[in-house]
ZAPA-334092 format. One record per atom (N, C-alpha, C, O): x, y, z; atom name. Coordinates in steps of 0.001 Angstrom, whole numbers, plus 500000, padded with zeros to 6 digits. Layout:
ZAPA-334092
c1 | c2 | c3 | atom
X | Y | Z | CA
...
//
This chain:
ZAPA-334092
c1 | c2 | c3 | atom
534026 | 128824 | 223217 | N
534422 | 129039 | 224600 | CA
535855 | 128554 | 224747 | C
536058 | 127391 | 224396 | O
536812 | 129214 | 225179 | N
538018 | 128768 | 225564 | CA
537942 | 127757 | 226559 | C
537081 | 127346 | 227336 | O
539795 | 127339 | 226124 | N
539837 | 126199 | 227511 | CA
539796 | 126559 | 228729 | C
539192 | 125938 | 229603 | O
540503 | 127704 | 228913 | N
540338 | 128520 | 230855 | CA
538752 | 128843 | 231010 | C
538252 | 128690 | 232124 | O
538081 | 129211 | 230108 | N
536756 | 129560 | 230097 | CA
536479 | 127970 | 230646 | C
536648 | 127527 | 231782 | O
536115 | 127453 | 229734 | N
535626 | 125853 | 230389 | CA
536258 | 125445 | 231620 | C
535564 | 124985 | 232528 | O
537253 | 125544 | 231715 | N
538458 | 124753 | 233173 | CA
537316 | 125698 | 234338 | C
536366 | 125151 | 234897 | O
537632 | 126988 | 234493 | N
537096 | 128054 | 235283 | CA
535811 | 127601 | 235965 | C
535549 | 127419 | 237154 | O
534695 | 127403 | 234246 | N
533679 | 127118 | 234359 | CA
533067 | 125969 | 235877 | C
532365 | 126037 | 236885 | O
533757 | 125192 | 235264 | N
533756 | 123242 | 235463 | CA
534480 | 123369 | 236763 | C
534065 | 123012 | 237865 | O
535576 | 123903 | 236487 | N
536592 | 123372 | 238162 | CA
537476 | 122348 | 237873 | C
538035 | 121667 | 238732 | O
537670 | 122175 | 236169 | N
538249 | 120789 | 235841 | CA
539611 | 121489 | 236656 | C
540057 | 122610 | 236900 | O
540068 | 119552 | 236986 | N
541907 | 119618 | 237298 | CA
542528 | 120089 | 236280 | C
541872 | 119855 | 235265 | O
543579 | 120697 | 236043 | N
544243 | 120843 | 234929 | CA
544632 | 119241 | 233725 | C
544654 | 119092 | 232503 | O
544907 | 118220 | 235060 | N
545315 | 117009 | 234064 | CA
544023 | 116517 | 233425 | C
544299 | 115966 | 232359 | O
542737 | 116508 | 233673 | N
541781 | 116234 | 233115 | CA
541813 | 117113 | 232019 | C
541944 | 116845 | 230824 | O
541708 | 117943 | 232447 | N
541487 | 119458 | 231198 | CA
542308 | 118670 | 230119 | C
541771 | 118277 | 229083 | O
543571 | 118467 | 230390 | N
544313 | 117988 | 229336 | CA
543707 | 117215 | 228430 | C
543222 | 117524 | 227341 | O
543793 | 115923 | 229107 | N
542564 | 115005 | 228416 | CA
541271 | 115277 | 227604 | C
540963 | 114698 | 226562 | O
540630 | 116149 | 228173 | N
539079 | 115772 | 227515 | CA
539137 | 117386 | 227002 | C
537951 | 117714 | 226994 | O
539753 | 118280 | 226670 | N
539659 | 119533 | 225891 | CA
540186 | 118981 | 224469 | C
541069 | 118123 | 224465 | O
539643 | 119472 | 223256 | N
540081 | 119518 | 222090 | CA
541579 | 120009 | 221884 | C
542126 | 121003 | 222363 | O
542144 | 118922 | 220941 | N
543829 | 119404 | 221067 | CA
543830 | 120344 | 220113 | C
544895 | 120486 | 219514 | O
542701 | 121194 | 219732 | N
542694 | 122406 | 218360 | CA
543012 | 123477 | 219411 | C
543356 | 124613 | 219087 | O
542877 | 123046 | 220767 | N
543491 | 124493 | 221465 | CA
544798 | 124868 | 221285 | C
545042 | 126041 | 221001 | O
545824 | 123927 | 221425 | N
546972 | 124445 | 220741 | CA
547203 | 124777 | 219963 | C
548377 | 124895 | 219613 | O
546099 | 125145 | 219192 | N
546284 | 125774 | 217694 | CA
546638 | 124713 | 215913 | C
546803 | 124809 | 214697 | O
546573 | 123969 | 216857 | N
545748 | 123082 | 215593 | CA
544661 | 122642 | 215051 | C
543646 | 122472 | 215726 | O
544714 | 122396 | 213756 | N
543473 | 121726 | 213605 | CA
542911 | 120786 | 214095 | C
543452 | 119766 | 214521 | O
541237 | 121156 | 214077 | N
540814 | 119059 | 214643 | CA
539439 | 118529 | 213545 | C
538450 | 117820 | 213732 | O
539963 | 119258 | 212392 | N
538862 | 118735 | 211357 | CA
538673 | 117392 | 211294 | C
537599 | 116873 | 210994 | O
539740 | 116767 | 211584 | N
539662 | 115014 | 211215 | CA
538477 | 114466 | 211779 | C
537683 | 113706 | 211225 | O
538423 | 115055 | 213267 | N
537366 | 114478 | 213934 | CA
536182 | 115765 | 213954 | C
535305 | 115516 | 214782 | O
536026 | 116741 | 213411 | N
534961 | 117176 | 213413 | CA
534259 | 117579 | 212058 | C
534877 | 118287 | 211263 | O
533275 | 117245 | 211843 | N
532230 | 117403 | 210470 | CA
532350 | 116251 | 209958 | C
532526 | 115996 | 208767 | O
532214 | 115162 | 211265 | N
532204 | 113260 | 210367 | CA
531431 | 113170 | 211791 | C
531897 | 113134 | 212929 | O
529920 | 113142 | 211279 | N
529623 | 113085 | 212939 | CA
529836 | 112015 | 213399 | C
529883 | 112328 | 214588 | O
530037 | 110779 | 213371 | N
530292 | 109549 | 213436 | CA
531489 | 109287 | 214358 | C
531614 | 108263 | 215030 | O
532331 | 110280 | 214326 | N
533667 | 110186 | 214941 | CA
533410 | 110843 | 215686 | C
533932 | 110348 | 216685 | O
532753 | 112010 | 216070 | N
532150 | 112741 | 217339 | CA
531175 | 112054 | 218303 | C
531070 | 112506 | 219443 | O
530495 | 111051 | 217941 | N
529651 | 110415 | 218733 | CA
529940 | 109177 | 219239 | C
529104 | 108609 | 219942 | O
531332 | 108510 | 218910 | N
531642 | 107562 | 219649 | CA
532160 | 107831 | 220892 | C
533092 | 108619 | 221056 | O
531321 | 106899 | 222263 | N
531831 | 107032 | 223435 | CA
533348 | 106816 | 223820 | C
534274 | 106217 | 223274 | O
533212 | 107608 | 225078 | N
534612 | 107059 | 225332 | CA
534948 | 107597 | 226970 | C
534602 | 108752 | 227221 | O
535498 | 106928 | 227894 | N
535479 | 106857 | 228615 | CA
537038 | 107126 | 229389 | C
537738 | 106121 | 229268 | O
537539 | 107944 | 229943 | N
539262 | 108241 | 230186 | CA
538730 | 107894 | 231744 | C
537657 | 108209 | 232259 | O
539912 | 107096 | 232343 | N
539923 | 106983 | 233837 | CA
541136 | 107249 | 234176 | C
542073 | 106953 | 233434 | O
541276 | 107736 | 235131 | N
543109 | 107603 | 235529 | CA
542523 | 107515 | 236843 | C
541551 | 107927 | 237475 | O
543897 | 106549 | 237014 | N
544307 | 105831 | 238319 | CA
545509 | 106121 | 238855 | C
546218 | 106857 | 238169 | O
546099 | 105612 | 240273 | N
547316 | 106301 | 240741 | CA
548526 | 106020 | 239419 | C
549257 | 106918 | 239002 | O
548539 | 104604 | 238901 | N
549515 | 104389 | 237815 | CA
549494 | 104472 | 236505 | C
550545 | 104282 | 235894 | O
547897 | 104873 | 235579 | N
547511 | 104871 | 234324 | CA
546956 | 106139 | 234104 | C
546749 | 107002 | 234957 | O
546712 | 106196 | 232804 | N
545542 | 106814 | 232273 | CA
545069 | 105283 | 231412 | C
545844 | 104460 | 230925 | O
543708 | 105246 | 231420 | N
542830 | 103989 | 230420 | CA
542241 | 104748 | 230008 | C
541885 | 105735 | 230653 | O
541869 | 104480 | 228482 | N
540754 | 104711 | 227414 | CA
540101 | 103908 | 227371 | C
540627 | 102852 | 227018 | O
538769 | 103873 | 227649 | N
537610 | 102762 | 226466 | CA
536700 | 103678 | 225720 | C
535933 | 104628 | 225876 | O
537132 | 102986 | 224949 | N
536300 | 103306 | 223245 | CA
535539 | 102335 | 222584 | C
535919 | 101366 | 221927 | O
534525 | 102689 | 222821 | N
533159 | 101671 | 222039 | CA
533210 | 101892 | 220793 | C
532968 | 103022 | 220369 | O
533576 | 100731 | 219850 | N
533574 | 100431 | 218511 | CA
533521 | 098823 | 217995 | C
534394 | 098065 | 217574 | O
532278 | 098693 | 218199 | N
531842 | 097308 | 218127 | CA
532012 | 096787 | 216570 | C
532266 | 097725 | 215814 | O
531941 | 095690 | 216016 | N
531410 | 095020 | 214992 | CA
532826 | 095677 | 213933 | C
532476 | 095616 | 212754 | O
534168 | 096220 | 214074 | N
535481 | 096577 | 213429 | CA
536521 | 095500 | 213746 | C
536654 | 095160 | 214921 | O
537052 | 095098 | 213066 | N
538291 | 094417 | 212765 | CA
539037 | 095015 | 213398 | C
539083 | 096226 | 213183 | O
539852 | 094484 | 214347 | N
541381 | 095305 | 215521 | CA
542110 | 095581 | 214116 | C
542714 | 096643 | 213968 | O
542057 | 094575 | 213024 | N
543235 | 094689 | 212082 | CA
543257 | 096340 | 211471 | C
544297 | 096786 | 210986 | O
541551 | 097469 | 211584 | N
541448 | 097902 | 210928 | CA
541557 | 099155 | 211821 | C
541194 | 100243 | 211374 | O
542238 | 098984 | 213555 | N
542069 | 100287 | 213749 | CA
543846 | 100085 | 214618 | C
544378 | 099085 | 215098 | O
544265 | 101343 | 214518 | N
545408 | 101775 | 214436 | CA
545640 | 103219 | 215937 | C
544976 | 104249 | 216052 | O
546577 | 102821 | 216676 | N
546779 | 103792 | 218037 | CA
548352 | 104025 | 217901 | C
549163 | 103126 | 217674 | O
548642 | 105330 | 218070 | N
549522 | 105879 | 217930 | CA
550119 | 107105 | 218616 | C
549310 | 108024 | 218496 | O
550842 | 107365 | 219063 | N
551178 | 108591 | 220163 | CA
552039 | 109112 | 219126 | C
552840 | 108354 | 218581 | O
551934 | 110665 | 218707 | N
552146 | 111464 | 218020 | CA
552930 | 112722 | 218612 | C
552759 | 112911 | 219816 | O
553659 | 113494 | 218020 | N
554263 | 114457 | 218384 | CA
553375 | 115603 | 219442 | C
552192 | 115881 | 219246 | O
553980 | 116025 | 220266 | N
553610 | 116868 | 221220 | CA
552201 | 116042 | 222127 | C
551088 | 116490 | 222401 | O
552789 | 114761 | 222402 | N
552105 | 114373 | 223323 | CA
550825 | 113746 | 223110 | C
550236 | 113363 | 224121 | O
550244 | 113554 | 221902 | N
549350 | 113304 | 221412 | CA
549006 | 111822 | 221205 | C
549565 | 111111 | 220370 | O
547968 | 111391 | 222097 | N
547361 | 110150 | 221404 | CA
546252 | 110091 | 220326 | C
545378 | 110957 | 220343 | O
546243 | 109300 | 219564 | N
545477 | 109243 | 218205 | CA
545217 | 107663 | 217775 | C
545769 | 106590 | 217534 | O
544270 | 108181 | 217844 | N
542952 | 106688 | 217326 | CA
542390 | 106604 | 216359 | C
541442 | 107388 | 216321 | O
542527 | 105891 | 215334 | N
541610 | 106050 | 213726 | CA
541549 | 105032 | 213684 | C
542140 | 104282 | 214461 | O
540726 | 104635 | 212653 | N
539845 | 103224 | 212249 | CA
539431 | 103753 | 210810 | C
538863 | 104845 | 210784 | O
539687 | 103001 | 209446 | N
538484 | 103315 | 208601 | CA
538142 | 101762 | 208466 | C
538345 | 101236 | 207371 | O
537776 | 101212 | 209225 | N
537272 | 100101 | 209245 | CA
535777 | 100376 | 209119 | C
535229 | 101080 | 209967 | O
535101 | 099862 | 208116 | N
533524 | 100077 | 208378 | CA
532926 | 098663 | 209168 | C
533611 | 097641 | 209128 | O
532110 | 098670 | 209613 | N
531163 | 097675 | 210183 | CA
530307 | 097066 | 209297 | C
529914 | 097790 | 208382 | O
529839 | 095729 | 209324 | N
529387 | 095051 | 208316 | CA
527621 | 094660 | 209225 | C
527348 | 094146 | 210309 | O
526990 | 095084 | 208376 | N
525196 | 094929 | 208588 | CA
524815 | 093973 | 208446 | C
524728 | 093602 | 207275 | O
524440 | 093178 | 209364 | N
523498 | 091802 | 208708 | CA
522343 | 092034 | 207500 | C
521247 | 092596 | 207487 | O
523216 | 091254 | 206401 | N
522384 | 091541 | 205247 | CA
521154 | 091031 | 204969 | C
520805 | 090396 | 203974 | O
520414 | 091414 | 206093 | N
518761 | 091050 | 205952 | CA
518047 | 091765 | 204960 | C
516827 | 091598 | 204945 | O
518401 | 092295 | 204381 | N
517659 | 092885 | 202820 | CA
517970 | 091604 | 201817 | C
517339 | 091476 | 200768 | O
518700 | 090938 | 202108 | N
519129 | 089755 | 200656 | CA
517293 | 089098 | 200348 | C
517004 | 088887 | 199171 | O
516498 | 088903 | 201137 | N
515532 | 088416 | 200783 | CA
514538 | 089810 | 200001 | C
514558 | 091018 | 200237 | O
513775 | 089043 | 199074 | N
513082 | 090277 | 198210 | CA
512032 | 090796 | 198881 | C
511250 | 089979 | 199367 | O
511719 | 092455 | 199099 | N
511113 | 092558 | 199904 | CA
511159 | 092875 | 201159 | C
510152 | 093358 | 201676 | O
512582 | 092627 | 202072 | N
513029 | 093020 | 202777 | CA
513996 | 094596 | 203090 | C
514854 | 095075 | 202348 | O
513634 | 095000 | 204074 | N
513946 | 096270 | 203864 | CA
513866 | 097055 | 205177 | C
512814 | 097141 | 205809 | O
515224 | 097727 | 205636 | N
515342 | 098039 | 207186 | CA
514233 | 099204 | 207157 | C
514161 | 099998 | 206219 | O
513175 | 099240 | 208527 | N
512896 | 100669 | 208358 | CA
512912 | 101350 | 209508 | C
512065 | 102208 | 209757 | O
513833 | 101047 | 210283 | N
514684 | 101941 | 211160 | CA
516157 | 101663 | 211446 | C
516272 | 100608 | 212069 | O
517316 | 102260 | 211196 | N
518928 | 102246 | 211252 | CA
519059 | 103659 | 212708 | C
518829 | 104869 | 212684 | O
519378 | 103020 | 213459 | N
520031 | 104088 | 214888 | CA
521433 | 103517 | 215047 | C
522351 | 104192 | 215512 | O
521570 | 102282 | 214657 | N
523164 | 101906 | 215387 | CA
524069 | 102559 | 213816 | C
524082 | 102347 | 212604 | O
524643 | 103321 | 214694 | N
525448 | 104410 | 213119 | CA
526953 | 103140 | 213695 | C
527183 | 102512 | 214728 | O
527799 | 103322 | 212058 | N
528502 | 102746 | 211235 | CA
529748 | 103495 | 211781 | C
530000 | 104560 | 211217 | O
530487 | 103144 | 212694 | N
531751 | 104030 | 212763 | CA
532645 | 104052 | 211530 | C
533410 | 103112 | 211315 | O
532581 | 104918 | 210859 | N
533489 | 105377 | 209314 | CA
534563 | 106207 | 209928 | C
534306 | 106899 | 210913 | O
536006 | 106169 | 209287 | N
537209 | 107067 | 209288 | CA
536903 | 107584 | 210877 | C
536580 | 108771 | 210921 | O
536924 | 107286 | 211442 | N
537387 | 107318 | 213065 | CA
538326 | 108119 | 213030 | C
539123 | 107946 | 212107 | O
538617 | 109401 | 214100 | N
539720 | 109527 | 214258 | CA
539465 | 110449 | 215729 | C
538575 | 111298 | 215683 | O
540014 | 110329 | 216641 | N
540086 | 110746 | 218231 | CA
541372 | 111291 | 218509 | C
542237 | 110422 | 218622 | O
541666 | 112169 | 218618 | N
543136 | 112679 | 219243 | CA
543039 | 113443 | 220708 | C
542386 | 114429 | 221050 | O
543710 | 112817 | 221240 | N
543903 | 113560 | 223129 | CA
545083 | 113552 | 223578 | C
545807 | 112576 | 223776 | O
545405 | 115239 | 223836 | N
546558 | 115845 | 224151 | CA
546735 | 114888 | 225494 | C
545771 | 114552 | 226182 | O
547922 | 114548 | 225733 | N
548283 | 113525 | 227229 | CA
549106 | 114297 | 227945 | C
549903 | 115001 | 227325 | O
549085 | 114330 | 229553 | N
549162 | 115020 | 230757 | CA
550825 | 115253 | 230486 | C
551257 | 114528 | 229590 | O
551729 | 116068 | 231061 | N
553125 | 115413 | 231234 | CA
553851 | 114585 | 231937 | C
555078 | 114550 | 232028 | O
552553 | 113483 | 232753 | N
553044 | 112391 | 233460 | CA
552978 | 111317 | 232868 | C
553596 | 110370 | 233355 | O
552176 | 111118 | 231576 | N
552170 | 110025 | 230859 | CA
553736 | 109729 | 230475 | C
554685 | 110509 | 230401 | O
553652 | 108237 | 230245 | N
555269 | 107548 | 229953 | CA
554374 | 107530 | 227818 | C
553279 | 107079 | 227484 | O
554740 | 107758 | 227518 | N
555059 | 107681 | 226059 | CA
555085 | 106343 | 225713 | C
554144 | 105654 | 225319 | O
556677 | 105912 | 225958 | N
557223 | 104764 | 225812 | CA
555832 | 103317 | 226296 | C
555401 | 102384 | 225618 | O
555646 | 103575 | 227128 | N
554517 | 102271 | 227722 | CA
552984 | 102045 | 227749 | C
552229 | 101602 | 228615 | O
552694 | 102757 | 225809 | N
551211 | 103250 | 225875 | CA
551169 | 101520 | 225130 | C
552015 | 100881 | 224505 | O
549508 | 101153 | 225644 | N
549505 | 098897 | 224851 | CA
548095 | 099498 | 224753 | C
547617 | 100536 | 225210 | O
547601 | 098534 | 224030 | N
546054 | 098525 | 223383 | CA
545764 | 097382 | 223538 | C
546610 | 096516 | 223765 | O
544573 | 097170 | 223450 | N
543871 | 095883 | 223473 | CA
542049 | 095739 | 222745 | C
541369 | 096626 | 223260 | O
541471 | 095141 | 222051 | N
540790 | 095233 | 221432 | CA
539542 | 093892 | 221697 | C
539487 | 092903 | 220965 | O
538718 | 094102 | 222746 | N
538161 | 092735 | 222926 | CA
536518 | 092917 | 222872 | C
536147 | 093820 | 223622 | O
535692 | 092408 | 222313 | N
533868 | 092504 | 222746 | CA
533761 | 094006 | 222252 | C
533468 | 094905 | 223039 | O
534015 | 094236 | 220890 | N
533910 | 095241 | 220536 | CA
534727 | 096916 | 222063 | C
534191 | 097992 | 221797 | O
535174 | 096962 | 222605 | N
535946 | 098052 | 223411 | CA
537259 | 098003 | 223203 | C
537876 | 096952 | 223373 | O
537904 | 099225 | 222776 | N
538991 | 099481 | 222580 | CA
539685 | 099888 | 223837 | C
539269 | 100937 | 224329 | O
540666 | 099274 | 224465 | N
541172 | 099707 | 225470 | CA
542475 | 099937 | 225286 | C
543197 | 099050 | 224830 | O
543157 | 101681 | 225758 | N
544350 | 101922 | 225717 | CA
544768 | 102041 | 227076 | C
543949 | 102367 | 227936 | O
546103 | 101782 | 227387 | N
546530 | 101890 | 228874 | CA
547624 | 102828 | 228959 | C
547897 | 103002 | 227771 | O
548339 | 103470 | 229567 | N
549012 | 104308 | 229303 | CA
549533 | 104948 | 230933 | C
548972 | 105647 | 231777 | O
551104 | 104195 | 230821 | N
551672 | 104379 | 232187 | CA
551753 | 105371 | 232880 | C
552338 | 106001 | 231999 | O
551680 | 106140 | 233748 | N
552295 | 107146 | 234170 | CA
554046 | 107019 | 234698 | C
554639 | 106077 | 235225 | O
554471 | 108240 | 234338 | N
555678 | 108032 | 235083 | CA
556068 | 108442 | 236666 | C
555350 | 109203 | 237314 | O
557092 | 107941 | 237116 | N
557314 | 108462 | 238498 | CA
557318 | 109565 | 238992 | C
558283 | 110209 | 238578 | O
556606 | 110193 | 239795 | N
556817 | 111777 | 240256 | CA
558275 | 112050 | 240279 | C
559131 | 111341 | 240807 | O
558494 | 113426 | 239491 | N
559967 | 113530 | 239475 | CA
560003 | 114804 | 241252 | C
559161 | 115503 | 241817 | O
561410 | 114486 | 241483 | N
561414 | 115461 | 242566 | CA
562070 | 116655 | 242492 | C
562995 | 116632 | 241680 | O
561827 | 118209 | 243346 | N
561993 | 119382 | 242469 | CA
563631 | 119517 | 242462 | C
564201 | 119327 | 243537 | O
564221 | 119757 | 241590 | N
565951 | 120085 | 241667 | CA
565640 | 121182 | 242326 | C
564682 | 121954 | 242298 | O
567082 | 121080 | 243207 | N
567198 | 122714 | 243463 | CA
567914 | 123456 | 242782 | C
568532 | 123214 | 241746 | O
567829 | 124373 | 243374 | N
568358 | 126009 | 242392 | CA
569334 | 126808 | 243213 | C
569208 | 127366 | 244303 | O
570294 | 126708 | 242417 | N
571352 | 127935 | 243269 | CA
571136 | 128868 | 242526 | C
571025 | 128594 | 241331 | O
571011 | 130166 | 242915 | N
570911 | 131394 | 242589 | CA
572176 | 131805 | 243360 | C
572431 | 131677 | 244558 | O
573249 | 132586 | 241875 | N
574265 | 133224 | 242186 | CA
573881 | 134781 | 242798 | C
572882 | 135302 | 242301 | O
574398 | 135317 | 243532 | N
574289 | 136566 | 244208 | CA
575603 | 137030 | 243728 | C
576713 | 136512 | 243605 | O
574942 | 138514 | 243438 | N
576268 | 139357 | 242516 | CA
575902 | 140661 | 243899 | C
574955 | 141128 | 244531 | O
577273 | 140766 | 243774 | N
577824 | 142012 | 244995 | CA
577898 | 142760 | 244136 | C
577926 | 142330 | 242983 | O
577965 | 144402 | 244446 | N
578042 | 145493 | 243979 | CA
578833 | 146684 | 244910 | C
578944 | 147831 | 244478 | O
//
């Protein structure tokens, strides 16, 4: 389904659309994050406010050392981690042995979201606390419209 298909659909704002549509609409790839289901199923939560856009990203039990935020060409924020998560090694006793695993292992992380053209670039900060990844990300000042002289040609 296309993005106007979905926008149409939904009624999304366009600046949301931005946000939460796959940036493979511009015609890139987005293999990184798709066919690792692991990286598809981490939550995540975009709010914007009159002065931000915020991310939270649930990725509990990872080292901050091991995940990495970066704003990328054409507007792009990008989130990876190959930080794996470490299991309480309750198998060390003999005999022991999990027999149900649901909390999945965030492996090679990677999230990319095309950003509005009000985001400031320059003033994107992270923060990493109780397992939630939080990105903040300024907006800039409404610019106001220039005007336009249009020359008039006589004949």
């Amino acid at each position: 389904m296309s993005a106007v298909a979905i926008n149409h659909f939904f009624g999304l704002p366009e600046t949301i659309e931005k946000l939460i549509l796959p940036i493979s609409r511009s015609g890139e790839s987005n293999n990184e994050s798709r066919g690792r289901g692991s990286s598809n199923n981490i939550p995540i939560d975009i709010l914007e406010s009159p002065k931000d856009y915020i991310f939270y990203l649930d990725i509990p039990g990872i080292s901050k050392s091991d995940i990495q935020v970066t704003v990328e060409e054409e507007r792009t924020l990008v989130i990876k981690s190959n930080g794996k998560r470490k299991r309480d090694d309750d198998e060390s006793e003999e005999g022991s042995k999990y027999i149900r695993l649901e909390r999945r292992l965030a492996q090679n992380l990677v999230k990319k979201f095309r950003l509005p053209e009000d985001a400031d670039m320059a003033s994107v900060t992270a923060k990493y606390q109780q397992g939630v990844l939080t990105v903040v990300i300024k907006k800039l000042p409404p610019q106001p419209p220039k005007p336009k002289t249009v020359q008039i040609a006589v004949s």
